[in-house]
C-alpha positions as CSV (number, residue, x, y, z in Angstrom):
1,X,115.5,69.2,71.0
2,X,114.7,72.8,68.9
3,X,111.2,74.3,69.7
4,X,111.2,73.5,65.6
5,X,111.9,70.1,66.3
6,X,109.7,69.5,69.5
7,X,106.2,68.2,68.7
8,X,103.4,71.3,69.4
9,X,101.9,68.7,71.7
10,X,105.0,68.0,74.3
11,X,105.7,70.8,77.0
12,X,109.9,71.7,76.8
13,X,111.5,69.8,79.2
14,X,113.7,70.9,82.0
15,X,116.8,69.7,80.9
16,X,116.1,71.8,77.4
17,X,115.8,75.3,79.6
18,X,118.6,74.4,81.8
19,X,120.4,73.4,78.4
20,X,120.4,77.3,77.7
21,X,123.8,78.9,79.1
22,X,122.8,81.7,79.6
23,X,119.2,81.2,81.5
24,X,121.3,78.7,83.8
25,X,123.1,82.3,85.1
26,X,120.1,84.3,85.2
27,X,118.4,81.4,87.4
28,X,121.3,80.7,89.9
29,X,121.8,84.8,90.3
30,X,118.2,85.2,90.6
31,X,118.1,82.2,93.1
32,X,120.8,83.3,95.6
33,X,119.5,87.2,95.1
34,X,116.4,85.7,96.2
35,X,117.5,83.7,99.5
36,X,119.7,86.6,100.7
37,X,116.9,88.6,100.3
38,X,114.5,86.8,102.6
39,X,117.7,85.8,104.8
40,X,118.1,89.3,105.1
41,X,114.6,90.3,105.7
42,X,114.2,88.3,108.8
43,X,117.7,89.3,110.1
44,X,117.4,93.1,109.7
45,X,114.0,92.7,111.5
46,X,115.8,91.3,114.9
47,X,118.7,93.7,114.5
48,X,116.2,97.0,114.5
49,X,114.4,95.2,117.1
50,X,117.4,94.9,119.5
51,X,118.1,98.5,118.7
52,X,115.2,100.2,118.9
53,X,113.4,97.9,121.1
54,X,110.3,99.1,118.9
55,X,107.9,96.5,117.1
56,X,106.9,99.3,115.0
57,X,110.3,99.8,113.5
58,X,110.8,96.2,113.4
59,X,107.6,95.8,110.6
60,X,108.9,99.1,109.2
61,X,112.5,97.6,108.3
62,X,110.3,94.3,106.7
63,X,107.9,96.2,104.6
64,X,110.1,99.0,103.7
65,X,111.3,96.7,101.0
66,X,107.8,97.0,98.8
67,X,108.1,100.6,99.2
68,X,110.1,101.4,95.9
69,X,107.5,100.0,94.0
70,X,104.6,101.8,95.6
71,X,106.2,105.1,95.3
72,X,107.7,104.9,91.7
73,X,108.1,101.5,90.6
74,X,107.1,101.8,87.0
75,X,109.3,104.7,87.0
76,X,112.8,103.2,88.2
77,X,111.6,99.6,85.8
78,X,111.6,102.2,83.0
79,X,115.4,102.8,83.6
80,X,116.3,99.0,82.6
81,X,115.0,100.1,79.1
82,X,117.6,102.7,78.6
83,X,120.3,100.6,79.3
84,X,121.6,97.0,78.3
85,X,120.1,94.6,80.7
86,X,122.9,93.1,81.9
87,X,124.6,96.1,82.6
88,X,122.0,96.8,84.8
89,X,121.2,93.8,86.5
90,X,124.8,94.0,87.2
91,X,125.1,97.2,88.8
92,X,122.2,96.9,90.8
93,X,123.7,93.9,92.5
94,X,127.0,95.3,93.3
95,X,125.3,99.0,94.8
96,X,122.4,96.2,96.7
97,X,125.4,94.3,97.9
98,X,127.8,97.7,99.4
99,X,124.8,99.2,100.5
100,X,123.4,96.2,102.7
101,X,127.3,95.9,104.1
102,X,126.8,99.3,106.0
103,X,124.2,97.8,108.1
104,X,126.5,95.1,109.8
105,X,128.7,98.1,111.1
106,X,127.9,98.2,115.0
107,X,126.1,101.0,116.7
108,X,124.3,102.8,113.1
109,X,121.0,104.5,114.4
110,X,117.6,102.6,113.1
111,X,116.5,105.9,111.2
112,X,120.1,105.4,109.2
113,X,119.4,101.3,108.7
114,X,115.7,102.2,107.7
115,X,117.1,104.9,104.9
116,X,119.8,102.2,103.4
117,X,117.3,99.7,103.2
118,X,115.3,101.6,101.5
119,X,118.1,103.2,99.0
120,X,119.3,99.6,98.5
121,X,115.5,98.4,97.6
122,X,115.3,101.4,95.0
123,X,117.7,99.2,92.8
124,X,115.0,96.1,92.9
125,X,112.8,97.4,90.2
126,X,115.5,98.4,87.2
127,X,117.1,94.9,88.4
128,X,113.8,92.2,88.0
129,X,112.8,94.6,85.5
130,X,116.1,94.0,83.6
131,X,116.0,90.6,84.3
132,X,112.2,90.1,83.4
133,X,112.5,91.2,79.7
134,X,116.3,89.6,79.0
135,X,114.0,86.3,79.6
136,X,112.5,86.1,76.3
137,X,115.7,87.0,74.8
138,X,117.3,83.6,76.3
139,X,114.2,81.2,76.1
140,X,112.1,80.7,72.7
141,X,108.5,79.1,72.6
142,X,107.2,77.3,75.2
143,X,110.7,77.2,76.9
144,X,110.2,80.7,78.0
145,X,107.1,79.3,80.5
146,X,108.6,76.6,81.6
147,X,111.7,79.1,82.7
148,X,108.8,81.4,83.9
149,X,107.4,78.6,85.8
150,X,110.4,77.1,87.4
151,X,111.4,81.1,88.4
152,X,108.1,81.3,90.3
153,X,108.8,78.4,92.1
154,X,112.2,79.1,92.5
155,X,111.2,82.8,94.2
156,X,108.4,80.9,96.4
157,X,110.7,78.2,98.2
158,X,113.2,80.6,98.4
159,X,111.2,82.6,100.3
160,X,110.2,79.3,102.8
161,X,113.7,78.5,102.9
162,X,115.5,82.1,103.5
163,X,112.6,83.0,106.5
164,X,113.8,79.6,108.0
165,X,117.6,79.6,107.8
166,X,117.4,84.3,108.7
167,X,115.3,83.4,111.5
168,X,118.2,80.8,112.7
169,X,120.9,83.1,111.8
170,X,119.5,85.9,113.6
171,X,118.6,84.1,116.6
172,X,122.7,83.5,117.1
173,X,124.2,86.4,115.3
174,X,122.0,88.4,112.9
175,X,124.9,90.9,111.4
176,X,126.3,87.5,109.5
177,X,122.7,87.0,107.9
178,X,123.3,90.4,106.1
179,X,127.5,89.6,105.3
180,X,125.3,86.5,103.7
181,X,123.1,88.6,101.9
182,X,125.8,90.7,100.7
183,X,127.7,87.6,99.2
184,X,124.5,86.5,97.4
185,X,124.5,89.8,95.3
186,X,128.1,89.7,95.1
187,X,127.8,86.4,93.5
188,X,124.7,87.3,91.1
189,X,126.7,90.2,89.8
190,X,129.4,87.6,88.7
191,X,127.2,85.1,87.2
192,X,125.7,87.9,85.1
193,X,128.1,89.3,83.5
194,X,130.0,86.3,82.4
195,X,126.7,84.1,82.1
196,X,125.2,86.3,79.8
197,X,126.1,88.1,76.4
198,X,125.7,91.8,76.3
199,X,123.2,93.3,73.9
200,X,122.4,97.2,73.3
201,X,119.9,98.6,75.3
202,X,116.3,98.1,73.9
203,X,115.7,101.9,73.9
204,X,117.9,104.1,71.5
205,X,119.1,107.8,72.1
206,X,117.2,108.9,69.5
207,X,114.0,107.2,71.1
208,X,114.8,108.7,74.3
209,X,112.4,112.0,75.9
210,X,112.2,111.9,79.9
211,X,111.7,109.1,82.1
212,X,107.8,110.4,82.9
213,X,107.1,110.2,79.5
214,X,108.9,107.0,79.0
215,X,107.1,105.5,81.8
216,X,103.4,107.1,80.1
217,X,104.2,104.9,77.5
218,X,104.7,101.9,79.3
219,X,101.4,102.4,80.8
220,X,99.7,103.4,77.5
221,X,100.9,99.8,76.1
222,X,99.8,97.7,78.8
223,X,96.6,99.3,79.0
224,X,95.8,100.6,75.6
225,X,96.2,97.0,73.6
226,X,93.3,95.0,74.1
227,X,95.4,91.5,74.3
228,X,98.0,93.1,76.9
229,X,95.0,94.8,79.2
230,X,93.0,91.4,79.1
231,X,96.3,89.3,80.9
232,X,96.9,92.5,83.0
233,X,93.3,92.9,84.5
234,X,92.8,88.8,84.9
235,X,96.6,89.0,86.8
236,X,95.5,91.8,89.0
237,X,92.4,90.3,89.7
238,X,93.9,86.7,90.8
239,X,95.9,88.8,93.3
240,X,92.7,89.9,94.9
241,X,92.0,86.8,96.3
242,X,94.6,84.3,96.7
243,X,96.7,86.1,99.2
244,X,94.3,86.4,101.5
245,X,94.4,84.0,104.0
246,X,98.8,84.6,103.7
247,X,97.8,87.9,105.4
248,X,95.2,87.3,107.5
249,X,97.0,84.1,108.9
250,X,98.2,85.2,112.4
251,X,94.6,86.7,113.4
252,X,93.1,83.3,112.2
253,X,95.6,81.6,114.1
254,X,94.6,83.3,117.6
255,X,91.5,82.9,117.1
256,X,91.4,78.7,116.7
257,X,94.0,78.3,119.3
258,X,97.2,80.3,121.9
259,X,100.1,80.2,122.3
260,X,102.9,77.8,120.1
261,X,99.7,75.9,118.8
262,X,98.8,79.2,117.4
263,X,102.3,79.8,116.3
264,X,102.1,76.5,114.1
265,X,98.7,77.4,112.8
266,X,100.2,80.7,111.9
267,X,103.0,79.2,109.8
268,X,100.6,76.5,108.3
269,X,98.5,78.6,107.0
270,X,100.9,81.3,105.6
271,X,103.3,78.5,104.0
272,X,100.3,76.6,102.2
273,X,99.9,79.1,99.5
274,X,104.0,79.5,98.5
275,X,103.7,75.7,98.8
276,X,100.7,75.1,96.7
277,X,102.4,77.6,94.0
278,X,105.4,75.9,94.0
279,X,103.4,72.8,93.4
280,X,101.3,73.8,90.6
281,X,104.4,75.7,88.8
282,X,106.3,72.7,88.3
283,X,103.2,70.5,87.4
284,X,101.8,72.6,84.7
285,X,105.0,73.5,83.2
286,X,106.5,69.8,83.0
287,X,103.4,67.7,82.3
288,X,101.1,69.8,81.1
289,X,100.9,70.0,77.1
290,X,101.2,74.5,76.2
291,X,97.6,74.4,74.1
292,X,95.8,72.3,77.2
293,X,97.7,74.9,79.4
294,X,96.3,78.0,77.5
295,X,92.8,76.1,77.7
296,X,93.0,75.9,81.5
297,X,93.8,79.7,82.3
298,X,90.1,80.2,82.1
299,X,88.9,77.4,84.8
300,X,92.1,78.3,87.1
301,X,91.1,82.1,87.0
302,X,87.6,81.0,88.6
303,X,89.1,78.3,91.2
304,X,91.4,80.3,92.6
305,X,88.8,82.1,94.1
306,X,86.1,79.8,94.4
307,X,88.3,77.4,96.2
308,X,88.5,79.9,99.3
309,X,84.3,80.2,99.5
310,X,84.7,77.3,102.2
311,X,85.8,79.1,104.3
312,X,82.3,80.4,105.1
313,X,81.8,77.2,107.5
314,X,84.6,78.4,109.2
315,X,87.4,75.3,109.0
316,X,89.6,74.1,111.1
317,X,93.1,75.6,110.2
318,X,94.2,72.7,108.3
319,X,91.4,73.1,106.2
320,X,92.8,76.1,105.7
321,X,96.4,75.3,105.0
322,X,94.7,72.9,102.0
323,X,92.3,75.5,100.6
324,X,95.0,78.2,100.3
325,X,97.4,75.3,98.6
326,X,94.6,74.9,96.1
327,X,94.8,78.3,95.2
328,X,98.1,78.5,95.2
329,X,98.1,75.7,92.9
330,X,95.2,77.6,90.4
331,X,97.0,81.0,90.4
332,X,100.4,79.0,89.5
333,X,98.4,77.3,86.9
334,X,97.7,80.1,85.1
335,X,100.3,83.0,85.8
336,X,103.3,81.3,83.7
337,X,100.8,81.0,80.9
338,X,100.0,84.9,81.3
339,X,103.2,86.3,81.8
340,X,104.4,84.1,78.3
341,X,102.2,85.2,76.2
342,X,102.3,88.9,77.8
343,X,105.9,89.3,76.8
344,X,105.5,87.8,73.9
345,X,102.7,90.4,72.8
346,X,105.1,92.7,73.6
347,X,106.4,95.6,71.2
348,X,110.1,95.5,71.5
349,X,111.7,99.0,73.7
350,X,108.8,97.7,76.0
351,X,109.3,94.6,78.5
352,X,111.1,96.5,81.2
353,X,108.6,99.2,81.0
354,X,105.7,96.8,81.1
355,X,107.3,94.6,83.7
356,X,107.2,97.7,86.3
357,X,103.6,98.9,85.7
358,X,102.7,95.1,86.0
359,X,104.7,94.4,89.1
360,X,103.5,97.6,91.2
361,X,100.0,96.4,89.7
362,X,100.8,93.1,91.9
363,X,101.8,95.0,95.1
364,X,99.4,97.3,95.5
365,X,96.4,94.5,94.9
366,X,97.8,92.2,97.1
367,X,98.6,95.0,100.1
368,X,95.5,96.2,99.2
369,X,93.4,92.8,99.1
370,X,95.2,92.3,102.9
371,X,93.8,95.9,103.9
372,X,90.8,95.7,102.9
373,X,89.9,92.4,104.5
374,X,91.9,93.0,107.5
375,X,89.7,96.3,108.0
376,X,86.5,94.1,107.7
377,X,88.0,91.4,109.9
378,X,87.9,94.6,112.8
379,X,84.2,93.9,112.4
380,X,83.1,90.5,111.0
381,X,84.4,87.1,111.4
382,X,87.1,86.5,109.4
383,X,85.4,83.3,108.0
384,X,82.8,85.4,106.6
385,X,85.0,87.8,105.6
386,X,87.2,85.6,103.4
387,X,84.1,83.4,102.6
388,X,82.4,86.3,101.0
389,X,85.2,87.9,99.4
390,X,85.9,84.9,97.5
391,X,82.5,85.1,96.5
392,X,83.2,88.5,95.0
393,X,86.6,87.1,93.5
394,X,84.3,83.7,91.5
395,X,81.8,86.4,90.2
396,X,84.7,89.3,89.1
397,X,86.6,86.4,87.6
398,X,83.9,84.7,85.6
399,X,83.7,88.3,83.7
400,X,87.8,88.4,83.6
401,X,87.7,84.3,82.2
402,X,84.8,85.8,79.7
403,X,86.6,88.7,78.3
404,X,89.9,87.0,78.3
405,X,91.1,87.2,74.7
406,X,91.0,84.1,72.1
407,X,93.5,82.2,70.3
408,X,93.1,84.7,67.1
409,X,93.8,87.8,69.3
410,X,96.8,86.7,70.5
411,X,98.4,85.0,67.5
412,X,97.5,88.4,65.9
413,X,98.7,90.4,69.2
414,X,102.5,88.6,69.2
415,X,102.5,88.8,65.1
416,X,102.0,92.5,65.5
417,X,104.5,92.6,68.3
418,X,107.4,90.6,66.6
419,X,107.6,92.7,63.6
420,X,108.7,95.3,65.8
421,X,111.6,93.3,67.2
422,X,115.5,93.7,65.5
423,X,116.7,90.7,63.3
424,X,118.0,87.9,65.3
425,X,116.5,89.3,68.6
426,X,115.9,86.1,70.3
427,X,117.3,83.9,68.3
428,X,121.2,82.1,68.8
429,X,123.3,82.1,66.0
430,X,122.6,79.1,64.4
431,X,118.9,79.9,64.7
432,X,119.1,82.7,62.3
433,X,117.5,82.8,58.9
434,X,114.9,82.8,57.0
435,X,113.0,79.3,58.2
436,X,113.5,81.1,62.5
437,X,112.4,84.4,61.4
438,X,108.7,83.6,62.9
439,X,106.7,84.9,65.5
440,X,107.0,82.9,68.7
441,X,103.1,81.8,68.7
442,X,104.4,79.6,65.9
443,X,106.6,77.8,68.1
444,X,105.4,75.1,70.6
């Protein structure tokens, strides 16, 4: 069934988003990019370890990964715009997947592992940027957040799955965890470029000035339209809140119990909110009608927060586990809805742009929600700690819910937005004409 067939009251179904060729590609690529990437993660962590015998180093090779996008994120997403997408996607895959080979040869020094990782990482934000605005080219209407949804899920279990099966690779032989990864973007690279049609890049020569400027734009957009800067601010704000327990987990942990029982807690508490988000993607985007969907973003952006002020009476960790899944759930509820409508307010030349100042918006709210209330945690109980900064999160987010824009300002905002678009842009050949020539609001 069409999106101008569907009735504006039914959500798209699976079966219609994996019924688009070209989204089934850009899923399965994304999917195995994703597990060889956690796979990876935990195995390049044992192999520094064994090297270096240094803990330090061992974090270091983990979190080197979200370095890219703290030191020039928005800059390297801008790249995507100036090229096709696929193209892109493409060769960022094949320069991930030679680079991440180098690290199984035996006996490379840990500073020379540390600087491939991090080259290889420097191709992740052209790639999801790529891959973030090709999405609305592939999925019309409300097919596009049910895609959205089923990638966030996709990206969360693959990240519970891929810790799991590293961490058992590694413990045997941790060099085949990265030939494994490699694969994976071997793989993705293939399923690209003859899953998907090539289309120019959105930016033209003649649009072209320097990447700093290009990049200035992409923040001036985001920022400078009112309907864009409401779904930005209410995103970075749900950030603020819901991944703290994730990174506050092992402390917690040690402090209700020791030794494996603390290990379990640990895991418990740090899986419940990937678990909860996984939940509450799949929920909202299948059985949830789009307008009642729109109408909840409001009530989730207040209980993802408020569902954490428990914590206060200090909870067993179970507790825990449940209130972080309940967030989980609320921040899944509403982030497919934002991230629709947000690309679909979008100027065209802009989505990869947008995507990166958005993304290293995301990073540095969550590593900075973590550092904040781990320094406070050096002094306070971290009960009171999360207890009251939840508080913090109910009252920013009841002044996010109330400026959050209404159903005009968007309808206006993605009317605006699609007269910028080429002919055709998102639309498959026997879409075109007159009677599809409509901006997406209009479809269900």
């Amino acid at each position: 069934m069409s999106d101008e067939t569907r009735p504006s009251d039914r959500p798209a179904t699976f079966r219609e988003v994996f019924g688009q060729r070209e989204y089934r590609a850009v899923f399965a690529a994304s999917a195995l990019s994703w597990l060889g990437d956690y796979i990876s993660k935990a195995a390049v962590t044992v192999i520094v370890y064994q090297e270096s015998q240094s803990v330090a180093l061992s974090a270091a090779a983990f979190a080197i990964s979200y370095l890219p996008w703290l030191v020039g994120g928005p800059l390297l997403a801008t790249l995507a715009e100036r090229h096709p997408y696929r193209n892109v996607m493409v060769v960022c895959d094949l320069a991930r997947m030679a680079l991440i080979a180098l690290i199984v040869i035996p006996g490379l020094p840990v500073p020379v592992m540390l600087v491939i990782l991090f080259v290889a990482t420097l191709a992740n934000p052209p790639s999801q940027a790529a891959r973030s605005a090709l999405m609305p080219l592939i999925l019309p209407g409300d097919k596009l957040v049910v895609g959205l949804s089923l990638n966030n899920s996709t990206g969360q279990a693959a990240q519970v799955v891929g810790y799991a099966v590293g961490a058992g690779i590694a413990a045997f032989n941790p060099r085949a965890a990265i030939v494994l990864d490699a694969c994976t973007f071997l793989a993705s690279a293939l399923l690209i470029w003859f899953g998907t049609r090539h289309r120019p890049a959105a930016m033209t020569h003649d649009h072209r000035s320097n990447l700093l400027r290009e990049t200035a734009e992409g923040f001036r957009v985001v920022f400078g339209q009112r309907v864009l800067r409401g779904i930005a601010l209410l995103v970075f704000s749900a950030m603020l809140f819901s991944i703290v327990p994730e990174g506050l987990a092992a402390a917690w942990a040690q402090e209700k119990a020791s030794g494996s029982a603390a290990g379990g807690y640990q895991a418990l508490i740090m899986a419940a909110n990937p678990v909860g988000f996984i939940v509450g993607g799949l929920t909202m985007a299948r059985l949830i009608p789009p307008d009642v969907r729109r109408m909840l973003v409001r009530p989730f952006a207040v209980i993802s927060p408020l569902v954490l002020v428990p914590a206060l009476f200090n909870p067993s960790p179970v507790v825990v586990a449940v209130l972080a899944a309940v967030s989980g759930f609320a921040v899944a509820g509403l982030m497919p809805v934002a991230n629709g409508l947000f690309v679909q307010a979008l100027p065209h030349g802009y989505r990869a742009r947008a995507f990166g100042v958005m993304a290293t918006g995301v990073q540095i709210t969550q590593g900075g929600a973590v550092l904040v209330t781990g320094l406070l945690a050096e002094h306070f109980e971290i009960p009171l700690v999360v207890g009251v900064w939840s508080i913090g999160g109910v009252l920013l987010m009841l002044v996010m819910a109330g400026s959050w824009p209404n159903t005009h300002q968007f309808d206006a905002a993605i009317a605006e937005a699609a007269k910028s678009r080429p002919d055709a842009e998102e639309r498959p050949p026997a879409q075109r004409g007159p009677s599809s020539h409509r901006p997406a609001h209009a479809q269900p």
